[in-house]
N, C-alpha and C positions, 0 to 999 in steps of 0.2 A: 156143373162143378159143385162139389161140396165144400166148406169150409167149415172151422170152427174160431170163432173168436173167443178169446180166454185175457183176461184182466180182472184187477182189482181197484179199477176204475169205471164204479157204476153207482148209479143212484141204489140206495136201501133207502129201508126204514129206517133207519137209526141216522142216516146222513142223504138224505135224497137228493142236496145239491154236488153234491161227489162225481164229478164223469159222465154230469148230462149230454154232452158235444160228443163222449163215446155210445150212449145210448143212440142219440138221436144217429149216428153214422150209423150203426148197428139197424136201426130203422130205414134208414135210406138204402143200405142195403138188402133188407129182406123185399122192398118192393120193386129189386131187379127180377126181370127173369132169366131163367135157367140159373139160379142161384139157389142151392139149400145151405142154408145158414142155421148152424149152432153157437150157442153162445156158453159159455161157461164163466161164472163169476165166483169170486168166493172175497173174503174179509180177509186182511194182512193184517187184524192186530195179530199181536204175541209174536213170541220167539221160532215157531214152528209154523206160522203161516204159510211160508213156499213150501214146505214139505208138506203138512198137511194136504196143501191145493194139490200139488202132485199126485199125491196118494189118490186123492179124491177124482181128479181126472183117469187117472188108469184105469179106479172100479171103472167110471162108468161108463169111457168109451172103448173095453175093453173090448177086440176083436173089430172096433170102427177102426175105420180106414178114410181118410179126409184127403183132398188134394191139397190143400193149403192149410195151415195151425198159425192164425194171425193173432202174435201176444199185444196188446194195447199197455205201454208202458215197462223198460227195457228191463226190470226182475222177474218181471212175468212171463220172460223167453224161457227162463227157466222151466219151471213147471210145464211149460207147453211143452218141452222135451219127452211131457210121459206119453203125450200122444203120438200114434204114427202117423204121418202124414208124407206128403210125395213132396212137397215144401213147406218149409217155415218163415216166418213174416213177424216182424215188430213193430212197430209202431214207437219213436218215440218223443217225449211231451216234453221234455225239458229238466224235470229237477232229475232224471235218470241220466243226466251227461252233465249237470252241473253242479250237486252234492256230489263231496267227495268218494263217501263210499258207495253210493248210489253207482258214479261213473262207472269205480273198479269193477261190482260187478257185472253192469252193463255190459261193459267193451270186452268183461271175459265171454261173453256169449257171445259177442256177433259175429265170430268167425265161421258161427254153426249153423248161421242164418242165410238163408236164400234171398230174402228180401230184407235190407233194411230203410224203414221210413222215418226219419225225421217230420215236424209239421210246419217247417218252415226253412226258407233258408240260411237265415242267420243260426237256426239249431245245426245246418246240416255241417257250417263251418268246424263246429268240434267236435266231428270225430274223426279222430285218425285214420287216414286211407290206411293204414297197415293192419289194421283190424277186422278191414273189408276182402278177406281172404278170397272168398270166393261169393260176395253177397252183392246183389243188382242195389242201388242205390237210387232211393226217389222220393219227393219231401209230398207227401201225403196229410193233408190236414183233414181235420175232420168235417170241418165247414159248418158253416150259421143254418140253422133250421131255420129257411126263408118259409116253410110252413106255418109256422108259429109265429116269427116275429114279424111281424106287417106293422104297415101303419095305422093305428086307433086316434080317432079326436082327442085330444089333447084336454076338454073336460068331461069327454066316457070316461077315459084314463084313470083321472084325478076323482072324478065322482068314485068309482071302483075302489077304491085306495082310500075313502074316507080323507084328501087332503083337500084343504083351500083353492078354491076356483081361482081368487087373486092372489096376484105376485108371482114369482118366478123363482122355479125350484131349479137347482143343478143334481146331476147323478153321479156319483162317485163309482163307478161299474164293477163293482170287485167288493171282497172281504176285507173292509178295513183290518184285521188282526195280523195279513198276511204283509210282511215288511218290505216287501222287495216292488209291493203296489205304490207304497208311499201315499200314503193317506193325506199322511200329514201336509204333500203339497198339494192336495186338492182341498184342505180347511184354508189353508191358505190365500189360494188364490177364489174361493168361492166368497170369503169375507163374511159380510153381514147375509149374504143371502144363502135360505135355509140350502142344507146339504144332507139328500138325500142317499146313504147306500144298500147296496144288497147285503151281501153278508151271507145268513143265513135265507133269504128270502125262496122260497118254493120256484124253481125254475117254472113251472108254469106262470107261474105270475110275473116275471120281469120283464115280459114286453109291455106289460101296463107301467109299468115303472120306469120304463125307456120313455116311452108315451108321454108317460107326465111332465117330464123336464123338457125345460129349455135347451139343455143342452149335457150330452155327457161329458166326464173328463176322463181320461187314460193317461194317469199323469206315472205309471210305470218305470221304476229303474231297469228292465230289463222282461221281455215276452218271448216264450216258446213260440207266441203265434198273435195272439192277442185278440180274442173273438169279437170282446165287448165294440173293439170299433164296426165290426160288421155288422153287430147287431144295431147296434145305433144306425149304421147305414138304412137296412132292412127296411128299419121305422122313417126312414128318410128323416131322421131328427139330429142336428149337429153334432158333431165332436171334437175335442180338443184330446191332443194324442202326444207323447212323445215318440221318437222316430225309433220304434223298437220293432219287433216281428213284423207282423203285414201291414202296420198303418201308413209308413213312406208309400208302398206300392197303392196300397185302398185307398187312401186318402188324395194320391195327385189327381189337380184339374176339378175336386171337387168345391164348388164353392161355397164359403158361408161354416165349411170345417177346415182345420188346421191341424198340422203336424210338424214340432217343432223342438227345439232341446227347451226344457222348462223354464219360462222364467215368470216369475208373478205380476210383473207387472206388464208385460207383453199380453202374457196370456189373458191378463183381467180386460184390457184392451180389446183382445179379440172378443170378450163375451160382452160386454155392454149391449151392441146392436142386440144380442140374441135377448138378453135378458128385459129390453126395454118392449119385445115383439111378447103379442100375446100367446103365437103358436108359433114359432119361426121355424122353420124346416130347411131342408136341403134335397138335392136330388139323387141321393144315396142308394135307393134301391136296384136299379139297375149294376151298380158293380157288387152290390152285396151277392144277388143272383149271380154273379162269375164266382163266387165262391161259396156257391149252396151247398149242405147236406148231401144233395140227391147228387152232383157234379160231383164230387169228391168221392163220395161212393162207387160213381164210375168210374174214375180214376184207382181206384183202387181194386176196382174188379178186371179193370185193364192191366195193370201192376201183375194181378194173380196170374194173368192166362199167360201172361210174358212168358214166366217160370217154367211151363210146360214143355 
């Protein structure tokens, strides 16, 4: 099978935490086999980005022929329209069904689409079966690079990171600047104790950062999917979640993490034991593994062959 993935959901230079979870799928799938995989990226600033990208796809797979043109993120079906392919596929992430015009022109493409993938099922809820003309429908996530995030000692971690051997840090798992993470209930409920987050931090380096803390929090008004609790899982290190995209499912039965509607003084409750332990952990790796990289890649390459 040949494929092409096409998105502007990718790590650069200029923004290398941008669409890690697409890269790393993108990775899990080059190391199936009987799969040749192309990738196509390009940058959506300006006013001309999707046509640009367009353009830019027809030069270069002019006369290519692909079985599948899998767009990552629902404006990106567009442009993958300049390629030919035997079917088309999307992928989508969340703010393309939940910004307003993002939706509109999302849902004007999907009639044109053979495959459409939501990453979860709470995303798959809004979109209109009438939009699904003629497209197979299947919630497709991209899944935790259990490659990368393992469990590291808890002072490797903190030594690596130049932090304090003593005391007990929390992780706030996300870009404080983005509003719908809700920062501000995880300063909250972390209190006096320091509060570490990502932000910009180099996806390579946040499984040390998982590492270090006591415990992370997902205190989210709303997730496409919600990686960070996986990843916490990965590292077998706690989590505190609200019940948004995968953490109701990831999270049951597991003990020692929680997932729950926010409240601070519950929650602070829940972290005491973790924060009083010097490395307290959980048995989280095992269901992170059900929803690896490389698992999701096969489900998606199983998705592909459907179409045929």
């Amino acid at each position: 099978m040949r494929a092409l993935v096409l998105t502007n959901m990718y790590p650069s230079d200029r923004d290398p935490v941008r669409g890690s979870f697409v890269r790393d799928q993108v990775a899990a799938l080059r190391r199936l086999p009987d799969l040749e995989l192309e990738l196509f990226t390009f940058d959506s600033l300006g006013p001309l980005a999707y046509p640009e990208a367009a353009a830019s796809a027809r030069r270069r797979y002019r006369g290519a022929a692909f079985d599948v043109v899998h767009a990552h993120f629902g404006l990106n079906l567009w442009p993958g329209l300049a390629v030919r392919a035997g079917a088309r596929a999307v992928t989508l992430h969340g703010t393309d069904l939940v910004h307003p015009r993002s939706r509109a022109i999302t849902l004007a493409g999907l009639p044109l689409m053979d495959l459409v993938a939501p990453v979860s099922r709470p995303l798959e809820q809004l979109i209109p079966r009438r939009w699904l003309r003629r497209s197979e429908l299947a919630v497709l996530p991209c899944g935790v690079a259990t490659d990368r995030f393992d469990r590291i000692g808890r002072r490797e971690a903190r030594r690596a990171l130049a932090l304090d051997q003593a005391g007990p840090y929390l992780l706030f798992g996300a870009d404080p600047g983005r509003a719908e993470k809700r920062f501000d209930r995880a300063r909250q409920v972390a209190g006096d104790t320091p509060l570490l987050t990502l932000g910009a931090v180099d996806p390579q380096q946040v499984p040390l950062w998982v590492n270090a803390a006591n415990a992370v929090l997902m205190t989210s008004e709303r997730e496409s999917f919600g990686l960070t609790v996986l990843e916490a899982l990965a590292c077998d290190v706690p989590v505190l979640a609200t019940p948004v995209g995968i953490a109701p499912e990831a999270l049951a039965g597991v003990e020692g993490a929680y997932c729950g509607p926010f409240d601070a003084v519950l929650w602070r409750e829940r972290l005491v034991p973790l924060l009083e332990q010097e490395d307290p952990r959980v048995a989280g790796r095992a269901v992170a593994e059900r929803y690896s990289a490389g698992r999701m890649a096969e489900r998606v390459l199983d998705a592909w062959r459907g179409l045929g």
